[in-house]
VEXMAR-738855 format. One record per residue (C-alpha): residue in three letters; x, y, z. Coordinates in steps of 0.1 Angstrom, whole numbers, plus 5000, padded with zeros to 4 digits. Layout:
N
ALAXYZ/...
END
This chain:
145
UNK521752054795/UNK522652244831/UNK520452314855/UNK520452694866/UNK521452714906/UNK518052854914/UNK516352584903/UNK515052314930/UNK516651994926/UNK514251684910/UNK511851544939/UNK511851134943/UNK509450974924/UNK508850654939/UNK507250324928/UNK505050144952/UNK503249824951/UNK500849774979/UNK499149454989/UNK495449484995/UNK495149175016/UNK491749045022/UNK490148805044/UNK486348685048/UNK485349035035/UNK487449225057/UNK490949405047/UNK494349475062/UNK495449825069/UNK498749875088/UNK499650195105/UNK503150365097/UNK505550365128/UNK506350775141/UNK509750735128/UNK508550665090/UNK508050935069/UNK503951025068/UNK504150885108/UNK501250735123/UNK499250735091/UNK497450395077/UNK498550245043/UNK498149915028/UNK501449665035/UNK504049725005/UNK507149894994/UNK509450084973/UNK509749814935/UNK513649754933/UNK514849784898/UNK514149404878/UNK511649314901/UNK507749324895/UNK504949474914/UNK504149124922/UNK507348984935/UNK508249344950/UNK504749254976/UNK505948904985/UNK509649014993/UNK507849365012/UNK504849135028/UNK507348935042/UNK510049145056/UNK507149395074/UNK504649165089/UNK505548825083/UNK503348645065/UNK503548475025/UNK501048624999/UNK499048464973/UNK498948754946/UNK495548784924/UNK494249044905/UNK495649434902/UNK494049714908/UNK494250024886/UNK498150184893/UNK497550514910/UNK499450854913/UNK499951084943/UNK502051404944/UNK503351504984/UNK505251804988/UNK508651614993/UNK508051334969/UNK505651184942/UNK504750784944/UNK502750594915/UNK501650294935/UNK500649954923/UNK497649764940/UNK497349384937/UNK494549244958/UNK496248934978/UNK495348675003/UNK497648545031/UNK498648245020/UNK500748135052/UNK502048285083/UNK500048535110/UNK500548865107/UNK502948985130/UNK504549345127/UNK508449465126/UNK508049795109/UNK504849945114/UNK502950035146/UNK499549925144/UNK497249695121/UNK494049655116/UNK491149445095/UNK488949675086/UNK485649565066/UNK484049835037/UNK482450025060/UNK485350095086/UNK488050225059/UNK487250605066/UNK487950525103/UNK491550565107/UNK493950855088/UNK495050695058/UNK498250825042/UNK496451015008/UNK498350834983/UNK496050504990/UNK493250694994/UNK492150644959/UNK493150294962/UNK491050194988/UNK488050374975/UNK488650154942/UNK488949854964/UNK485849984978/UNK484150064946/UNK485049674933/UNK483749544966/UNK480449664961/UNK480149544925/UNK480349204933/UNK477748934935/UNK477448824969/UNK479849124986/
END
């Protein structure tokens, strides 16, 4: 089948996995650098899943090359779709815990822990925003949260 020349060529459709890392209560939020595409805006740590590898080992390789640290990888979080003009991502939450290292940044610009009540504080890129209000959402179900 050919495609007629008016039509617009296919946009990217990426797969993401993004670590929700948490920490007495509180989680990490990392602010893209202004050179990254969606500049300045806050995400959850992750990247783009390489063809083979898992949501899982795609965090620990990501984790690792953009702030440093070694994960411990628990449970996942319900895979969620966002359409930007340029792009579509499907991204794939796992909740995690540093397991080793200190978080220290070579991609983005900023981090932050933020706790439940701080998420709507920065300008989170809008594909994690339904991420982080079913991180929310879990939060509040728990005993002792």
């Amino acid at each position: 089948m050919t495609t007629a020349a008016s039509d617009p060529p296919a946009q990217p459709h990426l797969h993401v996995a993004c670590a929700i890392i948490e920490d007495r209560g509180l989680v990490l939020a990392a602010q893209r650098s202004a050179t990254m595409s969606l500049p300045l805006k806050w995400e959850f740590p992750g990247g783009k899943i390489e063809a083979g590898e898992s949501p899982a080992e795609c965090l620990r390789r990501e984790v690792r090359e953009e702030i440093g640290v070694e994960v411990e990888i628990g449970d996942a979080l319900p895979v969620s779709a966002h359409d930007y003009p340029a792009f579509s991502v499907v991204l794939y939450p796992l909740l995690c815990r540093i397991a080793s290292g200190e978080p220290t940044l070579h991609e983005h610009a900023a981090a932050r822990w933020l706790s439940p009540a701080e998420l709507f504080a920065v300008d989170w890129a809008a594909a994690d925003i339904p991420v982080l209000e079913t991180w929310r959402t879990v939060k509040a179900l728990l005993p002792g949260e």
